[in-house]
N, C-alpha and C positions, 0 to 999 in steps of 0.2 A: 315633530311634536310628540309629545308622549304622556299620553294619559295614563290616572288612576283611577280606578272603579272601584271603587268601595263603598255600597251600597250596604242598608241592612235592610232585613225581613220585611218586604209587603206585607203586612197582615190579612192571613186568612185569602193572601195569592202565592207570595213565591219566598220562596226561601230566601236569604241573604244570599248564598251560594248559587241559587237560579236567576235571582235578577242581576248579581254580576254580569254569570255567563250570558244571559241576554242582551244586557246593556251593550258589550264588547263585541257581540254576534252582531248588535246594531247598527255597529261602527264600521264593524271590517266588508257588513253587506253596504255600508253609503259608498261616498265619494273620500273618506276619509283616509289621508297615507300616512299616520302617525303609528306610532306601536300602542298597546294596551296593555295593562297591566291589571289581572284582577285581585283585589282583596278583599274579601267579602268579610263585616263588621255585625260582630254582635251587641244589645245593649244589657245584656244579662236576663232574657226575655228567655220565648221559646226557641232554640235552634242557638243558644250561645254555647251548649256542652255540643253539637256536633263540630260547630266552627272551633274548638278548642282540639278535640278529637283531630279533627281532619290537619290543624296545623302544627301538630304538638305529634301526630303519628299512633296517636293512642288508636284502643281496643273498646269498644263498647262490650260492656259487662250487664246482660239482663240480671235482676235481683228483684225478687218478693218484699214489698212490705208491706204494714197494717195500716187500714187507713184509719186515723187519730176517731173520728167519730161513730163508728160501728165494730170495729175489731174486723173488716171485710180484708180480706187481700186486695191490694192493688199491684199492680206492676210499673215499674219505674227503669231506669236506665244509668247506670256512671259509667265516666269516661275513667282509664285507668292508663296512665303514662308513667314511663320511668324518665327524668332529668338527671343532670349531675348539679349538686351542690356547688354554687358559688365559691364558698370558702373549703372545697375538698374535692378529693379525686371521687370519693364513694359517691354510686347514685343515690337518690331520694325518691321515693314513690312520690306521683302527686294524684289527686282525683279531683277529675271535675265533671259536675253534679252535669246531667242531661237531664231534657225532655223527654222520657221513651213513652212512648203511646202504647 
């Protein structure tokens, strides 16, 4: 047998990425003789730019910005990946938006 784990984020416990690997650690410590497969799932929450990051091979890029209601700095986080275009040999930048804390 061969499962799939693809869980998303416990909130405010485990990352989509931690409670895979937990889930699968669960499995291979039972009595279970299947393989596992993790795929941890975001729902465009917190942790869906690192789960894009981590599958896409991208770069987490710190960057400054102003927060709309006091002019304050805050600090933020995007992911930065290069893909190839569908309809072409040339890459495409893509970015996707993270959580940076």
């Amino acid at each position: 047998m061969h499962v799939l784990v693809a869980p998303n984020a416990f909130k405010h416990g485990l990352s989509a990425i931690q409670a895979a690997e937990s889930i699968a650690e669960g499995l291979r410590a039972s009595a279970f003789a299947g393989r596992t497969t993790i795929h941890p799932v975001g729902d465009g929450g917190d942790g869906t730019g690192e789960l894009l990051r981590r599958h896409l091979g991208g770069t987490m890029i710190p960057v400054s910005v102003h927060d709309p209601l006091d002019g304050g700095s805050t600090r933020s986080s995007r992911c930065s990946t290069t893909v190839a275009r569908p309809s072409s040999n040339w890459p495409m930048p893509r970015v996707c938006a993270g959580a940076g804390r």
